[in-house]
N, C-alpha and C positions, 0 to 999 in steps of 0.2 A: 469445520468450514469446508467448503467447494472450494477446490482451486479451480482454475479455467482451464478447458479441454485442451485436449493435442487433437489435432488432424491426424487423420491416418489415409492410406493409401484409399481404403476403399472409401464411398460417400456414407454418411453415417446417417439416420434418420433425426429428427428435432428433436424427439424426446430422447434418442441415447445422448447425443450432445446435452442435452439438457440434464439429464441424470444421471452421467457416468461423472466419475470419483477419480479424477488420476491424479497420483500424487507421484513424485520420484523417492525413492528409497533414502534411508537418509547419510546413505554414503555417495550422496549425488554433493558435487562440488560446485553446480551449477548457482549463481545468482541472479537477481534481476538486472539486467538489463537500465538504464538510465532514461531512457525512452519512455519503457514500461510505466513507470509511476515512479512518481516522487517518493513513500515510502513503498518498503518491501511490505508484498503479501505473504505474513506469514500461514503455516496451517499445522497440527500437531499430527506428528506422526508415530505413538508410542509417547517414550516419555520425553523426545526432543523433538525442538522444533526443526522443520524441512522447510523450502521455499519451492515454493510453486512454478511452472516455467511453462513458456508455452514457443513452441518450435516445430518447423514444418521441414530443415535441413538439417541438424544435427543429430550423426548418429551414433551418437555415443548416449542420448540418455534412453535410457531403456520404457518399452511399453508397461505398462501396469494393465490389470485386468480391469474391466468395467464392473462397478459396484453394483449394479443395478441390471439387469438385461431389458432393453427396452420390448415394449407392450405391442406397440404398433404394427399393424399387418403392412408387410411387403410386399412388393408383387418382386421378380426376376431382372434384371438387366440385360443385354447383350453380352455388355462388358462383362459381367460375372457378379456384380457388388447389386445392390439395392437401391433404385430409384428413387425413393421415398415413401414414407409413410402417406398409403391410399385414405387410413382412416380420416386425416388432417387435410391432406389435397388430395381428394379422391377426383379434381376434372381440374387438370393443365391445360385443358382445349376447350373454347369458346364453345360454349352450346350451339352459339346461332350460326359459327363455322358449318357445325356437325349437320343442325339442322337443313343451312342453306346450300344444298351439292351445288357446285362449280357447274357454268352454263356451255354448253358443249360449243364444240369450233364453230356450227352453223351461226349460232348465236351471235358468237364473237363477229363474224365475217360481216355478220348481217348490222354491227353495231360501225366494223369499220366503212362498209360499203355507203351507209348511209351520211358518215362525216367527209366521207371522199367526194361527197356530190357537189357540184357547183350550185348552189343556192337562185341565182338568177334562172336559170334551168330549172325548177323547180315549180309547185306553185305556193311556195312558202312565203310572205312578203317579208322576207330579209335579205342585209348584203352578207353577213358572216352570222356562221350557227355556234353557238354557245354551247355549254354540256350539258344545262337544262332545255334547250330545245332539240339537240338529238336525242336525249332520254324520252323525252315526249314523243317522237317521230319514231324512235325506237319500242317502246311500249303499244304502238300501235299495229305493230304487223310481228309484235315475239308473243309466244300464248303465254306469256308468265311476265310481271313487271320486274324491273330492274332498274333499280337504284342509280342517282347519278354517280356516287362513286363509285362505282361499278365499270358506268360506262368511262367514267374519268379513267378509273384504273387500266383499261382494256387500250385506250386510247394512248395514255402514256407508256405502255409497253412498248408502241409500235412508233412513239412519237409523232404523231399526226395531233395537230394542232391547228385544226379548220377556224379557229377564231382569229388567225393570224393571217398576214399579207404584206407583200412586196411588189414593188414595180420590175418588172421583167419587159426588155426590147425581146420579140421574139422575128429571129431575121426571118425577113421575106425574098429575098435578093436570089433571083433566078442563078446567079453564078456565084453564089456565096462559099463553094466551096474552094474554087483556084483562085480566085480573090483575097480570100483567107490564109492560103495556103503559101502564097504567095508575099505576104506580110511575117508569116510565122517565118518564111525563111532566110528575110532581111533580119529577124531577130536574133536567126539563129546563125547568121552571119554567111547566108546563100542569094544567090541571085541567078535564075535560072539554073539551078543544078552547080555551079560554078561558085565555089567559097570569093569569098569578099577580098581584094588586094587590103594590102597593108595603107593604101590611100585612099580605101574607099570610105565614105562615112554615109550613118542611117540618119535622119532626122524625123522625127515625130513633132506633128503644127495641129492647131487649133485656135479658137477662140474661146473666153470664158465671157461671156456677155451680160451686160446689166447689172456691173457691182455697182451699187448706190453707198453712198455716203450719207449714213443715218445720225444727225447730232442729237443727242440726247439732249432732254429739257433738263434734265437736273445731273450734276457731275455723277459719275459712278465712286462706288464705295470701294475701296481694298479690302482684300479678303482679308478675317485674322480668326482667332479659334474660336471654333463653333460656328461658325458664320463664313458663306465665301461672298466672291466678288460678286456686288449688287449693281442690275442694270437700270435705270429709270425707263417701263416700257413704253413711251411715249418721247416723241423724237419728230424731228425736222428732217425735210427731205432734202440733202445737199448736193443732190444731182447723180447722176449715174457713169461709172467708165467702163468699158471695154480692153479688158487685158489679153494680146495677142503672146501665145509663147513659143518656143520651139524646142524639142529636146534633144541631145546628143546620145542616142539610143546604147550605143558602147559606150560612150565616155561619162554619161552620168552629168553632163552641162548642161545648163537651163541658159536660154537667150529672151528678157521678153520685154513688153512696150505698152503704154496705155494710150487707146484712141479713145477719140472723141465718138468714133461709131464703126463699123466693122465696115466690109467693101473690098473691092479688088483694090485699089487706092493703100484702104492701110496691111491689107497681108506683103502686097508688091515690098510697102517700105521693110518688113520684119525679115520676108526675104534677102535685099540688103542690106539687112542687120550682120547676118550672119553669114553672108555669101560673100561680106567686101572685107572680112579678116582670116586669117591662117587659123587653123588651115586648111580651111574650107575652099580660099579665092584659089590655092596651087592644087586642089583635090583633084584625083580621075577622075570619081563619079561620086556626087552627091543625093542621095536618096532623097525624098520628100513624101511622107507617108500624110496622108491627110484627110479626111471625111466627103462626104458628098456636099456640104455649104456652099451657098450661093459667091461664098467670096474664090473658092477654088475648085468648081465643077465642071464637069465631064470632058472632052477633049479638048477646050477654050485654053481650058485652065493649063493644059497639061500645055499645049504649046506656044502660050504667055509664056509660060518660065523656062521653054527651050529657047523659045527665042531670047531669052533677057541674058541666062546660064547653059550655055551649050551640054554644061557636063553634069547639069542639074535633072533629073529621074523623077517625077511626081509619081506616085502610086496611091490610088484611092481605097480605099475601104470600105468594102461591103455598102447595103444601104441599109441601116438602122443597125451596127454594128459598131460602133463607137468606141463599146468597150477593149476591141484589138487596138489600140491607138495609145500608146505609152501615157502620153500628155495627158491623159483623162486620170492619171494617178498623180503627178502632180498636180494637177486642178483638184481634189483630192485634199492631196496634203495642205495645199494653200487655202482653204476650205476652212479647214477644221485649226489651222493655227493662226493665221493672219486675218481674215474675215466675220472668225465669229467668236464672240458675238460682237455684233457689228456697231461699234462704237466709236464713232470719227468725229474729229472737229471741223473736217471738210474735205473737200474732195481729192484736195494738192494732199494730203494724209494718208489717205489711200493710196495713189501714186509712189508717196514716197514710201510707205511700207512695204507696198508689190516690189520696188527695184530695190528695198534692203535687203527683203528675204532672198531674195536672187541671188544678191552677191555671197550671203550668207552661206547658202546651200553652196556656191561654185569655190567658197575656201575649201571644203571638203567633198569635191563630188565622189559621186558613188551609182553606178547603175543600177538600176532597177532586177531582184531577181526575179526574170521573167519564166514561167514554167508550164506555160502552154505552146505545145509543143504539133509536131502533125499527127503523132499517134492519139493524140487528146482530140485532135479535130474530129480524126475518123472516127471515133468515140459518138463524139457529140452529133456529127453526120447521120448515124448511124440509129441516134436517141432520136434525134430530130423527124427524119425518114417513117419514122417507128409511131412518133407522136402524128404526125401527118396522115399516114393510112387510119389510124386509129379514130381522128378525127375525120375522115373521109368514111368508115363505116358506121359513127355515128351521127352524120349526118344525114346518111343512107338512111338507117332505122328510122331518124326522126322525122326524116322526107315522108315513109312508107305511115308510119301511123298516123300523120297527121291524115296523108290520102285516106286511110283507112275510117278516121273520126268523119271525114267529110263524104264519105259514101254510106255510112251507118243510118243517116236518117232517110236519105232515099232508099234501102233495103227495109225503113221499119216501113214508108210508105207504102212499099209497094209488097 
């Protein structure tokens, strides 16, 4: 009988594993193992039986010779040992590998250049290109066709994924950089070059407008296994509120209020909300960081709430720049936990869930870590600046071609 092989150091081809004979001598003390098989394998060796073993760390049973030397042509290693028998896998590599050489960098450039393009721009009639339609657009200007997985593959190297989209503010604000810069260093606990006293506080205001209160036609479901919470998508309209809030930029406090409609009228009351308790009413100076909105714009605004708060500082935010404005994160959070999905019995519902989670968050407040900083500005200044010429020399180009198409047919005339 065959016992089963020993591994050895070097790699062995199929057919010597297959036809090599090792037995252990029968002064071997070794047994099976419990694992191994329920009975022992016996095999005869001479006129007693031996037991068979098979082991990849023990060095104490000794190698046996191979019974058989196998047939199979080798080729050489690196390592020194034998790859495998050629005759048996004579091709480890894909013919159509071998066949199809690799598409040189033009190629590649010429696959990403084309998914980089703005589609509108184009005379393509789509909004977003797919990787069957840049394979298409791509096969029509490379002298050899290539496959969409191809271009799939080339594309996901570089992770450009032109099938995808986001909404992006892109700032236009002629002073967006000391405006900005100038927030970052409220945040960062500066005010004009000058660190912030121990009495001064930041506040971050806005509005979240047009929370409606949706009553579902049929109760919703609780979630349980297999199955989560089910919404009935059909609903009654229970009206809309208006949630005004303010945030304590160091301290991580949320202050907020639900109107009836937004206006100078209801920011005035949210200001004092928070201007007629400590310790805001004994503060130096109280910041007020806030957007361009019709309820607290451009100088009106600013000396309404000098006049009301002597020691109260409004400072505006860029124009279309929102996102520097702490409160846009908890609008945010409030978003995604209290809102949706949006299923109320009525509007007083709403109200009361906006002022539980409030209190909620201010049992544990905690600041925001904020980590935009001025060296990240000049960064993005700098990106910005870059994107701008960029778009300024092609709109040059596309100025000059178009002139160029509308002078071509009086050139064929004449």
């Amino acid at each position: 009988m065959i016992s089963h092989p020993v591994l050895t150091k070097g790699t062995l081809c199929l057919a010597q594993l297959l036809l090599s004979n090792r037995i252990f001598p029968r002064t071997s003390s070794i047994k099976p193992s419990t694992w191994w098989a329920n009975e022992p394998l016996p095999c005869v060796v001479g006129n007693e039986r031996a037991w068979s073993y098979f082991s990849m760390t023990t060095p104490s049973c000794p190698m046996c010779r191979l019974a058989i030397r196998s047939a199979c042509r080798t080729k050489p290693c690196a390592c020194g040992a034998d790859d495998g028998p050629v005759a048996i896998f004579h091709s480890m590599i894909s013919r159509v590998a071998v066949a199809s050489p690799a598409f040189p960098p033009f190629e590649h450039a010429s696959v990403k250049a084309t998914a980089c393009e703005v589609v509108s721009q184009t005379t393509q009639p789509l909004s977003r290109q797919s990787t069957a339609d840049i394979t298409r657009r791509v096969n029509l200007i490379l002298p050899r066709p290539m496959s969409t997985t191809t271009v799939w593959r080339i594309l996901h190297r570089d992770a450009i994924q032109p099938w995808r989209y986001r909404y992006w503010i892109f700032p236009r604000d002629a002073s967006f950089g000391p405006k900005a810069a100038a927030i970052l260093d409220l945040y960062a606990g500066f005010w004009q070059g000058q660190p912030l006293g121990a009495n001064d506080f930041v506040i971050s205001s806005d509005e979240k407008t047009s929370i409606q209160a949706r009553i579902r036609c049929h109760p919703s479901l609780a979630p349980k296994p297999g199955e989560p919470l089910r919404i009935e998508p059909e609903y009654e309209r229970g009206g809309a509120v208006q949630y005004l809030a303010a945030w304590d930029v160091h301290r991580g406090v949320v202050f907020g209020r639900c109107e009836a409609q937004t206006g100078i009228a209801s920011f005035s009351r949210l200001v004092d909300q928070v201007m007629q308790q400590a310790p805001y009413c004994h503060a130096d100076r109280v910041f007020w960081i806030v957007d361009n909105g019709s309820s607290h714009r451009g100088q009106r605004a600013i000396n309404r709430l000098k006049a009301q708060y002597p020691h109260a500082i409004m400072v505006h935010t860029p124009v279309h720049a929102s996102w520097l404005n702490q409160i846009e994160i908890y609008f945010s959070i409030i978003q995604r936990k209290v809102l949706t999905p949006n299923d109320f019995e009525s509007l007083r519902e709403v109200e009361e869930r906006l002022e539980g989670f409030a209190q909620l968050h201010n049992a544990h407040p905690q600041p925001f870590n904020w980590k935009f900083d001025r060296q990240q500005l000049r960064d993005y200044m700098t990106r910005l600046n870059k994107r701008r010429v960029e778009r300024g020399e092609e709109a040059l180009a596309m100025a000059e071609r178009s002139r160029d198409m509308t002078q071509q047919p009086v050139d064929m005339v004449a």
